[in-house]
C-alpha positions in Angstrom: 19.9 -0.9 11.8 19.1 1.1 9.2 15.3 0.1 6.8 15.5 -2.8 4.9 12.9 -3.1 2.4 11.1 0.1 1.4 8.1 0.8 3.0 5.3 0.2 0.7 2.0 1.3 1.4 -1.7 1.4 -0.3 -0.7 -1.9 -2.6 0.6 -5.0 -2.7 4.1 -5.3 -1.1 3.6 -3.3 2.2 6.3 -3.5 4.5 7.2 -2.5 8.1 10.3 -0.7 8.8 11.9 -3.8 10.9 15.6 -4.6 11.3 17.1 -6.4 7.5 16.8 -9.3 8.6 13.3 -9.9 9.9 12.1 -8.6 6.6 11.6 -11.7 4.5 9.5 -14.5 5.2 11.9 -16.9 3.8 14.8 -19.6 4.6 17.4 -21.9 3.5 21.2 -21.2 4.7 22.9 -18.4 4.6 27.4 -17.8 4.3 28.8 -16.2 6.6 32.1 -15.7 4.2 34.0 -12.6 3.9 33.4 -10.6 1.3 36.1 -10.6 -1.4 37.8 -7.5 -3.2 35.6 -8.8 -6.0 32.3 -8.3 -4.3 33.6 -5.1 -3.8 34.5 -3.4 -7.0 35.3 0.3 -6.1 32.8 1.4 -8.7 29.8 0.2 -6.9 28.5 3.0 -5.3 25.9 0.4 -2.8 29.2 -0.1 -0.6 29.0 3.1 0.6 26.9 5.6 2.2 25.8 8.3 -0.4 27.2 11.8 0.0 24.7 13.1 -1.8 22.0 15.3 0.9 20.1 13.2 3.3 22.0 10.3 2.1 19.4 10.4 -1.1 20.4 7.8 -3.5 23.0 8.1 -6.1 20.3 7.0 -9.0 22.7 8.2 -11.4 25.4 5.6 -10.6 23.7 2.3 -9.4 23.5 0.1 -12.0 21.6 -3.7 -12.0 24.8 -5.3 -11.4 25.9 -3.4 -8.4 23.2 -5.8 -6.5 24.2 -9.1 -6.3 27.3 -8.1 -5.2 26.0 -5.5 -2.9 23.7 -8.6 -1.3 26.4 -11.1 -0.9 28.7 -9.1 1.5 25.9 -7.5 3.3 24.3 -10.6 4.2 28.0 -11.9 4.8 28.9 -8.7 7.3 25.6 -8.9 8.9 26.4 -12.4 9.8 29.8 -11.3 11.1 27.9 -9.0 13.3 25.4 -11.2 14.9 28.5 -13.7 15.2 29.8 -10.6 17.5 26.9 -10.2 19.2 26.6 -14.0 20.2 30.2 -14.6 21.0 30.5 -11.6 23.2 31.9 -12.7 26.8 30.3 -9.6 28.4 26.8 -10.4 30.0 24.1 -9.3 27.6 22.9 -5.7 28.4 20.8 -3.1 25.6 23.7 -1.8 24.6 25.5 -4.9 23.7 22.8 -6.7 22.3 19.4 -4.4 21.2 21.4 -1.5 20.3 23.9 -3.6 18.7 21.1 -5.3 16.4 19.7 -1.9 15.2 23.0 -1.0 14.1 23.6 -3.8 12.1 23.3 -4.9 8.8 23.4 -1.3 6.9 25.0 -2.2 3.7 22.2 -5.0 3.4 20.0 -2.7 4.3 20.9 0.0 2.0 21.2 -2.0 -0.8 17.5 -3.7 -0.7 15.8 -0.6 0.0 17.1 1.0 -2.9 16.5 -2.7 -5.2 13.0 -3.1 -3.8 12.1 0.9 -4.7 13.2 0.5 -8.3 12.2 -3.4 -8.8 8.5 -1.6 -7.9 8.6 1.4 -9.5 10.5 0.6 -13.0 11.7 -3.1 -13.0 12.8 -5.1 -16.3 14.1 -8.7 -16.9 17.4 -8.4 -15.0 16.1 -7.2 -12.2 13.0 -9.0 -11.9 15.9 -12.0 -11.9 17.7 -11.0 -9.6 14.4 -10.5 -7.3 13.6 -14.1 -8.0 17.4 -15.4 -7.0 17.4 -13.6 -4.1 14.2 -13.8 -2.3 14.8 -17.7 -0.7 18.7 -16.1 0.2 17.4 -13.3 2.2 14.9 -15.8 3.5 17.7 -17.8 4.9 19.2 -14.9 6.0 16.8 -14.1 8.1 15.9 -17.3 9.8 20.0 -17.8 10.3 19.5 -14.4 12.3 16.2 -15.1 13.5 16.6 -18.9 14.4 19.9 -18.1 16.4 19.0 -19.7 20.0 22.3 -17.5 21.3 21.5 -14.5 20.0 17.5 -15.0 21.4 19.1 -15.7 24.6 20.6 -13.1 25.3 17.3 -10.7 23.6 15.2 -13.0 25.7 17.5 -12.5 29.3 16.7 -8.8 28.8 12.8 -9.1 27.9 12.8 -11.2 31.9 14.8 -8.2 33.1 13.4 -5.4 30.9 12.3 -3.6 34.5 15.9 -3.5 35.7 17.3 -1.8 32.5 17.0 1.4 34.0 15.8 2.5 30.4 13.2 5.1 29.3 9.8 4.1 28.0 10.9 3.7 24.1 14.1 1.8 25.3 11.6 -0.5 27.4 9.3 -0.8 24.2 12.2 -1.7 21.9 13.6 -4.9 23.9 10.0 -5.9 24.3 9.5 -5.5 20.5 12.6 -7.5 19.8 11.9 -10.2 21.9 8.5 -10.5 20.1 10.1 -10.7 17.4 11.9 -12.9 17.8 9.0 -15.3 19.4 6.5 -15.1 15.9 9.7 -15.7 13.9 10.1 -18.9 15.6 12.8 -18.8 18.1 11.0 -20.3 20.9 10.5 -23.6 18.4 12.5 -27.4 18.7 15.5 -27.4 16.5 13.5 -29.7 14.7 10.6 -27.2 14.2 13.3 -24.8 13.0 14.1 -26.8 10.4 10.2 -27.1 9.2 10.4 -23.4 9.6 13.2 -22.9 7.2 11.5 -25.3 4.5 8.1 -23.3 4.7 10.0 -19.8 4.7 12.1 -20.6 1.4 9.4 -21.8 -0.4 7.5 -19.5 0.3 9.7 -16.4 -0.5 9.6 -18.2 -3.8 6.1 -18.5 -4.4 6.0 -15.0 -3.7 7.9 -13.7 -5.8 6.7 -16.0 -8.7 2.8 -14.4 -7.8 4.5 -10.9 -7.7 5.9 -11.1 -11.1 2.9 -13.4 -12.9 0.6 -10.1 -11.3 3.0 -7.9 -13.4 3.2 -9.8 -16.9 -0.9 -10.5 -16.7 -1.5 -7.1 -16.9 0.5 -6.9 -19.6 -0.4 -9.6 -21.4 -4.4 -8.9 -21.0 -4.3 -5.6 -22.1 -7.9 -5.5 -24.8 -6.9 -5.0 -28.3 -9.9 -3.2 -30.3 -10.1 -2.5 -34.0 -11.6 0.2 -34.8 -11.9 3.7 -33.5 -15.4 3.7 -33.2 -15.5 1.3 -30.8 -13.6 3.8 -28.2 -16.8 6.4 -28.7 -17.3 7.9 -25.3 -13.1 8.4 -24.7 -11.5 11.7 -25.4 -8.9 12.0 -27.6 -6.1 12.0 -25.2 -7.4 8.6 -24.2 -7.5 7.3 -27.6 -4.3 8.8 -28.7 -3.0 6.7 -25.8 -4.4 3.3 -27.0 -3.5 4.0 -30.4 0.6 4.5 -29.4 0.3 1.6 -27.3 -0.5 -0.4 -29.8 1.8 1.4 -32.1 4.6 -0.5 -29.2 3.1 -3.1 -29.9 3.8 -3.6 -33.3 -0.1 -3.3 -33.8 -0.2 0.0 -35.5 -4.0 1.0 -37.3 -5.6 -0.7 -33.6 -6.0 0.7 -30.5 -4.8 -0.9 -26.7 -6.6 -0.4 -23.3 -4.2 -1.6 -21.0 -4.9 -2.5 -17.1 -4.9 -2.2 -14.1 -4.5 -4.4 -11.1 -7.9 -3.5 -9.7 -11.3 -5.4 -11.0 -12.5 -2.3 -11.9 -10.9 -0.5 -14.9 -10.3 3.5 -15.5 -12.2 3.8 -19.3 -15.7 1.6 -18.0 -17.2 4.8 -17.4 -17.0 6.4 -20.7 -17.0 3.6 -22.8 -20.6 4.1 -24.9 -20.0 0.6 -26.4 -21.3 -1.9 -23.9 -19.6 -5.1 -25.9 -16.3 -3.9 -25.2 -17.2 -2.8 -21.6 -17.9 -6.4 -21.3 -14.7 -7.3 -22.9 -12.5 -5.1 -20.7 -13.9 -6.1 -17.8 -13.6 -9.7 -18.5 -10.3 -9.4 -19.8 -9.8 -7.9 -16.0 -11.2 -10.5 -14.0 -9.9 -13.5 -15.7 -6.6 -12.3 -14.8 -4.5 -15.0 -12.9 -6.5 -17.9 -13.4 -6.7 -18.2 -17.6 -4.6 -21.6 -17.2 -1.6 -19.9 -19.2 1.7 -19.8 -18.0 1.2 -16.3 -15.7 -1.7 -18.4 -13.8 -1.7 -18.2 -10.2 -4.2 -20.4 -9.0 -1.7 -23.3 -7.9 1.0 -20.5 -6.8 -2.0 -18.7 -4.2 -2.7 -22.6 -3.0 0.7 -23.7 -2.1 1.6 -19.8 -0.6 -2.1 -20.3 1.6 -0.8 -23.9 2.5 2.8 -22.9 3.8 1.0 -20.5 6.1 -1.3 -22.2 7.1 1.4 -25.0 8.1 3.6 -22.4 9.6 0.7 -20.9 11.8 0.1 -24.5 12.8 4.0 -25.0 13.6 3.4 -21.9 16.1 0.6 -23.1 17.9 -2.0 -21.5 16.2 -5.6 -22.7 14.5 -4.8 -20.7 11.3 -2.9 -18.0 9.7 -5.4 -15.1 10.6 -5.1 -16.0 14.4 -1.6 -15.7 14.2 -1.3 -12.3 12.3 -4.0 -10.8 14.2 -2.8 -11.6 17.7 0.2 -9.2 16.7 -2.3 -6.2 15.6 -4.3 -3.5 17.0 -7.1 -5.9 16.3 -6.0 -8.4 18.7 -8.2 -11.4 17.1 -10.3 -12.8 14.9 -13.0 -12.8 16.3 -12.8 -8.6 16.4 -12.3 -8.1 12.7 -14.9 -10.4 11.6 -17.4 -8.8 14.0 -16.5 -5.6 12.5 -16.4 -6.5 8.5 -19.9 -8.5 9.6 -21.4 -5.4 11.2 -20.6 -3.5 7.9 -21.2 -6.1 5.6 -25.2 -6.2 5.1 -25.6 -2.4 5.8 -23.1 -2.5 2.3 -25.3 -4.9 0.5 -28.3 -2.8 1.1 -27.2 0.3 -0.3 -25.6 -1.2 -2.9 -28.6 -3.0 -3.9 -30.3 0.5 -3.6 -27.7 1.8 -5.8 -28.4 -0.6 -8.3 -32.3 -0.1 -8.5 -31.2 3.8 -9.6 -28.9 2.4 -12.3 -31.4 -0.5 -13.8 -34.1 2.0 -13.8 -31.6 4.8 -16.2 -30.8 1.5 -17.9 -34.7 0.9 -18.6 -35.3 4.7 -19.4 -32.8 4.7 -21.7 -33.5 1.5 -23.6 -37.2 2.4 -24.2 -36.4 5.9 -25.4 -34.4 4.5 -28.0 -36.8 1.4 -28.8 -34.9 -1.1 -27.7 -35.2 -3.8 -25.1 -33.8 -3.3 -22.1 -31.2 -5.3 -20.1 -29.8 -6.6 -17.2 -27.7 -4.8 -15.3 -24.1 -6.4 -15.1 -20.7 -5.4 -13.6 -19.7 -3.9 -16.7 -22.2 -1.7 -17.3 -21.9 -0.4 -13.1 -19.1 2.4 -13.1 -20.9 3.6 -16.9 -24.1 3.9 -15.5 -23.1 5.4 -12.2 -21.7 8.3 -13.6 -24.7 9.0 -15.6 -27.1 9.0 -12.6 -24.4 11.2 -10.7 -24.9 13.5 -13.5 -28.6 13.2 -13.4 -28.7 13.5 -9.7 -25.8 16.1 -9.0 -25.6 17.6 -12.7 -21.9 17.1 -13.0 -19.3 14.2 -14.2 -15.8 13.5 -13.8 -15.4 15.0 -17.3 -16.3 18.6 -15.9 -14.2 18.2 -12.9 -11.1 17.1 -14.8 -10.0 20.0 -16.2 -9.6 22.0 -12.6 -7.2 19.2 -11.7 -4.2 19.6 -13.4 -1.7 17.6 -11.6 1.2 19.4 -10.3 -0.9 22.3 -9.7 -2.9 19.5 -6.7 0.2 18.5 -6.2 1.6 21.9 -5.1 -1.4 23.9 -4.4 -3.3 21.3 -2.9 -1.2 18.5 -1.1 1.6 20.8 -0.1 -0.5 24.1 0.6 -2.8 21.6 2.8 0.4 20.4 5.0 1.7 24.3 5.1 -1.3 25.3 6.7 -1.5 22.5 8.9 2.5 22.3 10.0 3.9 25.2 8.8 6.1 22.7 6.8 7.1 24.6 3.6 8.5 22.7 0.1 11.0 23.7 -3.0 11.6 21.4 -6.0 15.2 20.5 -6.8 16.6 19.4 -10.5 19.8 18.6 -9.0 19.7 15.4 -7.7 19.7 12.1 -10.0 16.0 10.4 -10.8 15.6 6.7 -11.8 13.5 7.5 -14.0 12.4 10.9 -15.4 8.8 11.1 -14.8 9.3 11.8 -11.3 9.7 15.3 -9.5 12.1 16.3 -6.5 11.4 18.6 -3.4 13.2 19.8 -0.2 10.7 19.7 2.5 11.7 22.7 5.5 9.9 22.9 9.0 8.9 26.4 9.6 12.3 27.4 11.2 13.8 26.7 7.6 15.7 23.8 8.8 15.9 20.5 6.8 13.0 18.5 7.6 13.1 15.4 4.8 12.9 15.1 0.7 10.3 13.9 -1.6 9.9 12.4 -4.8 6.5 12.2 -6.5 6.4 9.3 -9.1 2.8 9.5 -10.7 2.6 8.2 -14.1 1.4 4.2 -14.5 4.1 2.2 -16.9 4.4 -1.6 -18.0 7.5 -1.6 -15.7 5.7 -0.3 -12.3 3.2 -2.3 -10.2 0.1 -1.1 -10.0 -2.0 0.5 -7.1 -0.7 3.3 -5.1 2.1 3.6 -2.1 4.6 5.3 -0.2 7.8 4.1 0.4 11.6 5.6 2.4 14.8 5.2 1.2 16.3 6.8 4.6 13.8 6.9 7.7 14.8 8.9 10.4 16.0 8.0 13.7 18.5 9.8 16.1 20.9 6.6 16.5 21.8 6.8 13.1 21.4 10.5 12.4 19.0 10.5 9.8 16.1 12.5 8.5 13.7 11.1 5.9 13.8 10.5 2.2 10.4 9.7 0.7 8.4 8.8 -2.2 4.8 8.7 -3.3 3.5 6.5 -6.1 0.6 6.9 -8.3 -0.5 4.6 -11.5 -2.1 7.8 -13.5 -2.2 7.6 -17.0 0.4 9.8 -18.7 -0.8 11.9 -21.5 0.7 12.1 -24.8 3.4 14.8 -25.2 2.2 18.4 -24.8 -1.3 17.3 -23.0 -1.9 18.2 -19.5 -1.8 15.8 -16.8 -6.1 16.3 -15.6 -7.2 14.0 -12.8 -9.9 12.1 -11.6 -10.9 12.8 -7.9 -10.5 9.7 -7.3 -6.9 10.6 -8.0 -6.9 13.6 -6.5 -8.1 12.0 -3.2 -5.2 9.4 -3.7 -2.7 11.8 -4.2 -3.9 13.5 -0.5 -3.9 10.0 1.2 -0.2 8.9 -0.2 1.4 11.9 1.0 -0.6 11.4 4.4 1.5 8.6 4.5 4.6 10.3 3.4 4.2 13.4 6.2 4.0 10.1 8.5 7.5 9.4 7.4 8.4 13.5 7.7 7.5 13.8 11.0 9.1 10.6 13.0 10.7 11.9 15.8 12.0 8.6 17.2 15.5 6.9 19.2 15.4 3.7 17.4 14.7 3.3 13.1 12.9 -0.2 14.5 10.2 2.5 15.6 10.5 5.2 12.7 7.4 6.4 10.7 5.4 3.7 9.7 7.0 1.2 11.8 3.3 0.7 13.0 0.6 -2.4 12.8 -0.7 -2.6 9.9 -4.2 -2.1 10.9 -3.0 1.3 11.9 -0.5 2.3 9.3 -3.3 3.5 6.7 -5.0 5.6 9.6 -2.9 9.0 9.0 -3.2 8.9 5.6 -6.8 8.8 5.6 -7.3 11.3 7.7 -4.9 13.2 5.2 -7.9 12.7 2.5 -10.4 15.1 4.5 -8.2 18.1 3.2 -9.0 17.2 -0.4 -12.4 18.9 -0.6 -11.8 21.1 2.7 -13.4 24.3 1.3 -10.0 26.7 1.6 -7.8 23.9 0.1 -9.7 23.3 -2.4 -10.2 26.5 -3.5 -5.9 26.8 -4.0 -6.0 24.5 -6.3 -9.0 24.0 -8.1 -8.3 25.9 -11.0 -9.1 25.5 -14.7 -5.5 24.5 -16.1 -5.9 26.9 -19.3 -7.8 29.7 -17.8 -6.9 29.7 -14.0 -10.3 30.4 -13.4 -11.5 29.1 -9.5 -14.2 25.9 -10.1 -17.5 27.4 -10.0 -18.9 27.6 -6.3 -21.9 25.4 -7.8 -20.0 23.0 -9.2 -18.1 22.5 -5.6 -21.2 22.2 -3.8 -21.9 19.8 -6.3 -18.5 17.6 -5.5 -19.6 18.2 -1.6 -23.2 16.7 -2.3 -22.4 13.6 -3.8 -19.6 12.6 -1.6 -21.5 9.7 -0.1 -22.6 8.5 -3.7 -22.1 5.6 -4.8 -21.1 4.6 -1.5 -23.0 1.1 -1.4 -20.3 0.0 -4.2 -17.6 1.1 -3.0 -17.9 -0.2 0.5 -19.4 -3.5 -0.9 -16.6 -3.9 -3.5 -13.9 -3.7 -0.7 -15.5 -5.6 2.1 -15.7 -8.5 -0.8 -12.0 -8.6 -0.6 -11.2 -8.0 2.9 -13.6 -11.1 3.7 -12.3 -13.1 1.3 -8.8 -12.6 2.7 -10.2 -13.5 6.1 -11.8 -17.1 5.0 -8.5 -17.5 2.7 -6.5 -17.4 6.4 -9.0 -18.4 8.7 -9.8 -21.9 6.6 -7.7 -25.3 8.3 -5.0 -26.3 6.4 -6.9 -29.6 5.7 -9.7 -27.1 3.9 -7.8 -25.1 1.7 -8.0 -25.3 -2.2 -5.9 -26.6 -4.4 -5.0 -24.6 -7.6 -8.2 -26.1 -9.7 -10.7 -25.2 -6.6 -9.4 -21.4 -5.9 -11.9 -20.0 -8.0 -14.9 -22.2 -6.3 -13.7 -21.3 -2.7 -13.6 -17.9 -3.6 -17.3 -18.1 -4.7 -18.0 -19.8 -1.5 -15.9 -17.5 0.4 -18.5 -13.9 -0.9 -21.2 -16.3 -0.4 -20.8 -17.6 3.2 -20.0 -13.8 4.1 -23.2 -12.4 2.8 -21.3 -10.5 0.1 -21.5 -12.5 -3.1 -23.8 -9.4 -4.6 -23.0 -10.2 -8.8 -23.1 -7.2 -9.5 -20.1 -5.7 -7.2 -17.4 -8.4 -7.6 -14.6 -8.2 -5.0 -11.9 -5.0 -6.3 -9.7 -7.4 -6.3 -9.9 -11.5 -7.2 -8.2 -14.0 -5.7 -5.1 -14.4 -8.2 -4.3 -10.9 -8.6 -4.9 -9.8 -5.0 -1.6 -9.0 -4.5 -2.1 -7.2 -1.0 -2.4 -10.9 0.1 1.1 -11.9 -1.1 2.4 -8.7 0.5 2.1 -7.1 4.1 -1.6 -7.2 4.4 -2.2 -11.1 4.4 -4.8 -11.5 6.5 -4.6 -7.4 6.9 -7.1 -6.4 4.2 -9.3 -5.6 7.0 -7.1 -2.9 7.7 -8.2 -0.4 5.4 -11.6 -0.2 7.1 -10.3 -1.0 10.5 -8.0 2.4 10.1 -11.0 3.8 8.9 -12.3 3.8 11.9 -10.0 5.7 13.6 -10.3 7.9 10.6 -13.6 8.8 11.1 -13.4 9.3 14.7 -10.3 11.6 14.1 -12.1 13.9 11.6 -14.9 14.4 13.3 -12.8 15.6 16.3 -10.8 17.9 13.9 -14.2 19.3 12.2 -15.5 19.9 15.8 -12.1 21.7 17.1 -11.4 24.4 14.1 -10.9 22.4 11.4 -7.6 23.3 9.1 -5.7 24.7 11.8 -2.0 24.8 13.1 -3.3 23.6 16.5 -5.2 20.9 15.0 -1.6 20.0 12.9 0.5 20.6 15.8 -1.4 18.3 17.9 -1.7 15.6 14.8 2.2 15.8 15.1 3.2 16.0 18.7 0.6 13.3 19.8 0.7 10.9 16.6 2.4 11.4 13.3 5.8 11.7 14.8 5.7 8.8 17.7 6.1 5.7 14.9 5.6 2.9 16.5 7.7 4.3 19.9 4.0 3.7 21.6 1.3 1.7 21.5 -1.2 2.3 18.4 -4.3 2.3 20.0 -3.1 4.7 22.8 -1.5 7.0 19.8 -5.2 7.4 18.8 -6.4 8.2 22.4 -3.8 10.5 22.7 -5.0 12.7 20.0 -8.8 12.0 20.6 -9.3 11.5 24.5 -11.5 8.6 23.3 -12.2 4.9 22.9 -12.9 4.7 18.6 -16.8 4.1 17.9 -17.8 2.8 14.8 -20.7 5.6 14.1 -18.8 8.3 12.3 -17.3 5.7 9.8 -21.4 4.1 9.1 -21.8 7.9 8.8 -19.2 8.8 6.2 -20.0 5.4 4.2 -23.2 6.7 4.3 -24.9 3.4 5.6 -26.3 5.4 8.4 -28.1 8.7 8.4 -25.9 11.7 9.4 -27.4 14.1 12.2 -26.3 17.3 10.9 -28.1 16.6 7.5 -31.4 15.9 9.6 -30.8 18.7 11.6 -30.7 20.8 8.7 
C-alpha cells in the first residue's frame, strides 16, 4: 500500500507512513459502490499513476475538483479489496493477507497524499471544504477496514503463527505491526464497543479539522495593525516594506501589518524599540484561540480531549497518554514524566538566571535615560535577550543575517553537509510542474550517479500555509512497489519584497539543517514494505535524525561553505564565528523552559480522567493549573505554544510533545559519539546510513540507536548541550 497522508513533521499534523486506511482517527460508514464513469472523468489525472520521474506529481494538471471524485472510488476500490481479502477461500497466509493489505488502496492513497501536501502548504476555501467533508468519511473508512472482525482474523491467525511463516526478520516485524494495529484501532472490542468507537472517531475527525482550520484563520485575523511608521523603529526596511504591503492587501493602505505566527513567540519582538507595541504583538499572539469569536477553540480542544479520553477508556486504559505511550519508545507514563521532571527545575533555574541578566540591562538602561525602570515581562524577553547577547558576545542576529542568504545555506550548507557525509550529490530541475512558485526542485544522485530521490524546498511563510516547519513524501520508497522517494521541506520565512535577498536568522538556518535531516531520512529508506519506509518510526524517535542533522549547522568546515556575505562573498569573520560558537548555550534557560511548558501541558491535558477535564470556559484555568502543578508556570516564559493553538496536539504528537526532547536525547548521545569518532566524515555518514537512516521502522527504534552507538542513551550530554549542567571539556580547558 502505497502512503496515505503526507508525512508531516516539526508541526502540527505529523503523520506516520501507515497503510490509507489506518490514517484517520475517524468513523461513520463507508460505500463500498463501484465507482462510476463519472467519478472517473478521463481528465483527472489522480486516477492514474504519474509518468512524470519518480512518479512526482503532475502539479500542473490536478485541479480542486479532481478530489472528491478521486476519494470516492478510492475508498470504494479499497473496500473491494479488503472484500477480496476477507472472502478469500484459501487459508490466510502473508502473501494473501499482509502483502495483500500493503498493496491496497493506492488511488486513495495517491490522492490524499497529494490533497493533504497542498491543503498544508497553499490551501484556500475549496479545499479547506473539501478537507472538512471528508475527514469523518475517511474516518469511516478506516474503522470499516479497521473494525472488520474477518479481515483481523485472518491478520490475527498469522500474528499466533508468525514463527511458522518461514519469513525474514522485516517480514516477521510487519505481521506483528499489523496485528498491532489492528489491536489499538479496536479490533479486539464487542460489536457494541465498535459502534462507541465509530461515534468517538467521526466526531472527532471533525473537531479536528474545525481546530485545524480556526488555527489557520486566527492567525490571520490577529495579525496587529499599527499606524504609524515610527512605531516599527528598530525593523529594517525590508521588514517594514513588508507590513506596509500587507496592509496595502488589506485594503489598509498608509498603516503597516505584523502578521503571525503560530508560535507564542513572534519573529519582530526582538527589534521592536517600542515596548507598547511589543506588548500588543505579543498579546495579540497569546490570546489566539480563546478571544470568544467565532475561530475560538476552547470548546473544540474540550470535546477533542473528551473523545480521547473516552476512547482510551473504551480500550482499557486510565487515560489517553497511557494508551499513546504504551505504543512508543517511551513505553509509559511514568518514563516521560520522570524525564520532563528531571529537566524541568534545572530549566526554571537558568531561566530565572537568564532573567536576572535581562532585568539588570532593563534597570541600566532605564536610569541612564532617567526614567523609572520596569518589570520585566514576556514581551520585553526575546528584545532584551538579544541586547545582552550583544553585550556578552558583541554580535546580534542583525550582523549574522547578511552571511545567510538562503539558497546559498540551502546549497552550500544543507547539501554540501550531506555530500560530505554520503557522497549524495544534488542538481536543480525547472522542468517539472510546482504548486506553487516559491518552491525550488532538485534531483538528488548517490555517489554512483544513480537516481536516489527528488526534493522540493518550499520556504516562504503565506496566509495559505500552516505555520511551523515540516517534511513531508509524496512517494516513499519501498521495493514492493518499486519506488524511490519524492520529498519536500517546509519553512514559514518571511519573503522579502521583490529584488531583496532572502537573509536568515540562525534560528532558520538551524531549521533549515534539521528539516532536511528529516528529508535524507526519507532519501535513504532502504526497506521491503512502505508500512516500514522512512519515517514510519514512533514518534518519540522520528525527530531524532533530524536533530542530529542540526550539529552540521555550525560544524566549522560547513559553515565556512556557506557563510558568506550575500553582496560581497566575503567568508564571516573568524571572530564573529567564534562568537556564534560561544553563545550556543545562551539563552538556553528560555528555550528549554518555553518548550518543557508545552510538552507538560500536553502530558496533564492526556493524563487527566475523563471526569477532570475542562470544559470550553475552564481550558484556560486548567492550563494555568497544568504549568503550575508541573513546576513550570515561570510568567515570564509562557509555554511556545498555548492550549488553543497548540496544534501539535490535534496532530501526531498528542500526548507526543515529549518527543522533541525525548529524541533529543538520543540526539545528544549520537553527536557526542560522532564528535568523538572524526566528526564530518564518510564513515561517520556511512554508518548513520547503514545502521539507521535507511532501516525505517523495519527494526526496533531503540535498538536502531544502539546499533549506531553500542550504547544504552544517558541523559548527560543533552543537560550538557541545554547547558543545565556544566560541560567537562570547558572545565578542562
Amino acid at each position: 500500500m502505497k502512503h496515505p497522508l503526507a508525512v508531516a513533521l516539526c508541526a502540527a499534523l505529523a503523520v506516520s507512513a501507515l497503510p490509507v486506511f489506518a490514517q484517520t482517527a475517524g468513523t461513520g460508514t463507508a460505500s463500498a459502490a463501484p465507482a462510476t464513469s463519472a467519478q472517473r472523468p478521463a481528465d483527472n489525472p489522480l486516477f492514474v499513476q504519474s509518468t512524470l520521474d519518480l512518479r512526482y506529481p503532475h502539479f500542473d494538471q490536478i485541479q480542486d475538483a479532481h478530489f472528491g471524485p478521486a476519494f470516492d472510488a478510492g475508498m470504494a476500490e479499497n473496500l473491494r479489496e479488503i472484500e477480496a481479502i476477507v472472502d478469500n477461500p484459501e487459508a490466510p497466509t502473508f502473501e494473501n493477507t499482509i502483502i495483500a493489505l500493503e498493496k491496497s488502496g493506492e488511488l486513495l492513497s495517491r490522492a490524499r497524499v497529494i490533497f493533504g501536501s497542498l491543503n498544508g502548504t497553499d490551501t484556500n476555501d475549496a479545499r479547506k471544504k473539501i478537507d472538512a467533508d471528508y475527514a469523518p468519511k475517511f474516518a469511516a473508512h478506516r474503522d470499516a477496514v479497521m473494525l472488520n472482525p474477518k479481515l483481523f482474523a485472518r491478520v490475527d491467525t498469522l500474528f499466533k503463527n508468525v514463527d511458522s511463516l518461514g519469513l525474514d526478520a522485516e517480514g516477521k516485524r510487519l505481521v506483528e505491526r499489523y496485528h498491532t494495529m489492528f489491536v489499538r484501532a479496536g479490533a479486539n472490542l464487542t460489536e457494541a464497543q465498535k459502534q462507541e468507537m465509530r461515534r468517538i472517531n467521526a466526531e472527532s475527525a471533525k473537531l479536528g479539522t474545525t481546530f485545524s482550520q480556526n488555527v489557520l484563520n486566527e492567525v490571520n485575523d490577529s495579525a496587529v495593525v499599527v499606524d504609524t511608521v515610527e512605531e516599527l523603529d528598530g525593523m529594517t526596511e525590508a521588514q517594514i516594506a513588508a507590513a506596509a504591503e500587507e496592509a496595502k492587501t488589506r485594503g489598509m493602505e498608509g498603516k503597516y501589518v505584523i502578521t503571525l505566527l503560530n508560535t507564542t513567540g513572534q519573529p519582530p519582538l526582538p527589534q521592536i524599540n517600542n515596548r507598547a507595541l511589543r506588548e500588543r504583538v505579543h498579546k495579540a499572539s497569546v490570546a489566539r484561540g480563546s478571544r470568544g469569536n467565532q475561530y475560538d477553540n476552547t470548546e473544540v480542544i474540550s470535546q477533542i480531549l473528551k473523545l480521547r479520553a473516552e476512547r482510551a477508556n473504551l480500550m482499557g486504559y486510565p487515560n489517553q497518554a497511557a494508551f499513546i505511550l504504551e505504543d512508543s519508545t517511551a513505553g509509559t507514563v511514568e518514563a516521560v514524566n520522570d524525564m520532563l521532571g528531571q529537566l524541568a527545575p534545572a530549566a526554571v533555574a537558568n531561566a530565572k538566571l537568564e532573567a536576572a541578566e535581562l532585568q539588570a540591562m532593563i534597570d541600566r538602561e532605564q536610569a541612564a535615560k532617567g526614567e523609572p525602570t520596569f518589570q520585566l515581562e514576556p514581551w520585553d524577553w526575546a528584545y532584551y535577550s538579544e541586547k545582552v547577547r550583544q553585550d556578552k558576545y558583541s554580535f546580534d542576529d542583525a550582523q549574522l543575517k547578511p552571511y545567510f542568504e538562503m539558497k546559498n545555506v540551502l546549497e552550500n550548507g544543507v547539501f554540501f553537509a550531506a555530500t560530505q557525509l554520503y557522497g549524495i550529490t544534488f542538481k536543480e530541475r525547472t522542468d517539472l510542474p510546482k504548486y506553487h512558485p516559491d518552491t525550488w526542485t532538485y534531483d538528488v544522485f548517490n555517489e554512483d550517479g544513480s537516481q536516489l530521490a527528488i526534493f522540493i524546498f518550499d520556504p516562504y511563510a503565506r496566509a495559505s500555509k500552516r505555520g511551523g516547519a515540516w517534511m513531508n513524501s509524496y512517494v516513499s520508497q519501498s521495493e514492493l512497489d518499486g519506488t524511490l522517494t519524492v520529498t519536500a521541506n517546509h519553512q514559514n520565512i518571511p519573503k522579502p519584497q521583490a529584488g531583496q535577498p532572502t537573509l536568515l536568522t540562525w534560528d532558520e538556518v538551524t531549521t533549515m539543517f534539521h528539516e532536511f535531516g528529516h528529508s535524507l531520512h526519507g532519501m535513504f529508506s532502504d526497506v521491503k514494505y512502505p508500512f516500514f519506509s522512512g519515517t514510519s518510526v514512533p514518534r518519540d524517535f522520528v525527530e531524532f535524525p533530524s536533530q542530529v542533522n542540526e550539529m552540521w549547522a555550525d560544524w566549522p568546515s560547513v559553515l565556512a561553505n556557506y557563510a558568506k556575505h550575500y553582496q560581497t562573498s566575503e567568508p564571516m569573520p573568524a571572530e564573529l564565528l567564534a562568537k556564534v560558537q560561544a553563545a550556543a548555550k545562551f539563552n538556553q534557560g528560555f528555550a528549554t523552559t518555553e518548550y518543557l511548558g508545552s510538552a507538560m501541558l500536553d502530558q496533564y491535558l492526556h493524563q487527566l480522567p475523563a471526569d477532570q477535564l475542562p470544559d470550553g470556559d475552564e481550558v484556560m484555568a486548567t492550563e494555568a493549573a497544568a504549568l503550575k502543578a508541573a513546576g513550570i508556570d515561570y510568567a515570564p516564559v509562557p509555554p511556545r505554544y498555548r492550549t488553543p493553538y497548540f496544534s501539535h496536539i490535534n496532530g501526531g504528537y498528542a500526548a507526543g510533545y515529549y518527543a522533541y526532547i525525548w529524541s533529543e536525547v538520543l540526539d545528544a548521545n549520537t553527536v557526542q559519539w560522532i564528535e568523538q569518532n572524526g566528526g564530518l566524515t564518510r564513515e561517520n555518514g556511512d554508518r548513520f546510513r547503514s545502521t539507521l537512516l535507511s532501516r525505517g521502522g523495519s527494526k526496533d527504534a531503540k535498538q536502531l540507536f544502539l546499533d549506531f552507538t553500542g550504547h544504552e542513551p544517558k541523559i548527560e550530554p543533552l543537560l550538557i548541550k541545554r547547558g543545565l549542567a556544566p560541560d567537562p571539556k570547558a572545565a578542562a580547558n
